[in-house]
C-alpha positions in Angstrom: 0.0 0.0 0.0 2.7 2.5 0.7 4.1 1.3 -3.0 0.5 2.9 -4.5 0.9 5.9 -2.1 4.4 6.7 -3.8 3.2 5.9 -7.6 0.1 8.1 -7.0 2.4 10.9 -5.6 5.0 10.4 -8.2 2.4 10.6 -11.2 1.1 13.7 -9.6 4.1 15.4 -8.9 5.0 13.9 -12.8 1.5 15.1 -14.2 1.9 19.1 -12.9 5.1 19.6 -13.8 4.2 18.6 -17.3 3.4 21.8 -18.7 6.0 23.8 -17.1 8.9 22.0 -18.7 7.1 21.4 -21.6 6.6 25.7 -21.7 10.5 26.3 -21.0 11.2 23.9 -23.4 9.3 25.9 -25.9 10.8 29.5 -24.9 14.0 28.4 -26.1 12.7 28.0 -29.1 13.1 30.9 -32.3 9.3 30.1 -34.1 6.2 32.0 -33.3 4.1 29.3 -32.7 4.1 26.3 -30.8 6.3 23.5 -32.0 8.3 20.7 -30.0 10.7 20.0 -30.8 11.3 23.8 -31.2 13.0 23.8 -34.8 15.8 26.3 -34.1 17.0 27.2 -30.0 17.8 30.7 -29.3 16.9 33.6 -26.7 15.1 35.7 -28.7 11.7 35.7 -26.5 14.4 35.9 -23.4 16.0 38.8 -25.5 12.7 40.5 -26.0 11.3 40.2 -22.2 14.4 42.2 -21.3 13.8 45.3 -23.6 10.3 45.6 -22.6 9.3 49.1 -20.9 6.7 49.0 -18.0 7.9 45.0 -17.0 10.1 46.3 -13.5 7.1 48.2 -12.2 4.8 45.4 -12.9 7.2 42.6 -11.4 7.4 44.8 -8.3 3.5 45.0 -7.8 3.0 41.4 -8.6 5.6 40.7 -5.8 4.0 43.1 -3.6 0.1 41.2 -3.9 2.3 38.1 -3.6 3.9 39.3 -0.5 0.8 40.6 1.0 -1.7 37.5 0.0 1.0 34.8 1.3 1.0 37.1 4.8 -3.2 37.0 4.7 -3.2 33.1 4.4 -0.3 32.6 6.9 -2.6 34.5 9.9 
């Protein structure tokens, strides 16, 4: 029984982190659209994030609400 507990956990554990390899996988790649295997890797989207205006100020208040919602469900 604690065989199945393990297996269940380890599919679980297997089944959510899925998407998010699967997703950096694919923001490595150069297309446009969705393709795996990603025909060509590079840094462009990486490249792009970096040069975006208005993306500091909006990581800063996503990390505030973060901060501030972890803080609510901790009391």
């Amino acid at each position: 029984s604690q065989y199945v507990v393990w297996f269940i956990a380890a599919f679980t554990v297997v089944f959510l982190m899925t998407p998010l390899v699967v997703t950096i996988a694919v923001s490595f790649g150069s297309s446009t659209v969705f393709t795996l295997p990603p025909p060509d890797w590079s840094l462009r989207w990486y490249e792009r994030l970096a040069g975006m205006r208005g993306l500091l100020p909006a990581l800063l208040v996503s990390l505030q609400v973060a901060a501030a919602s972890t803080a609510v469900a901790l009391v």
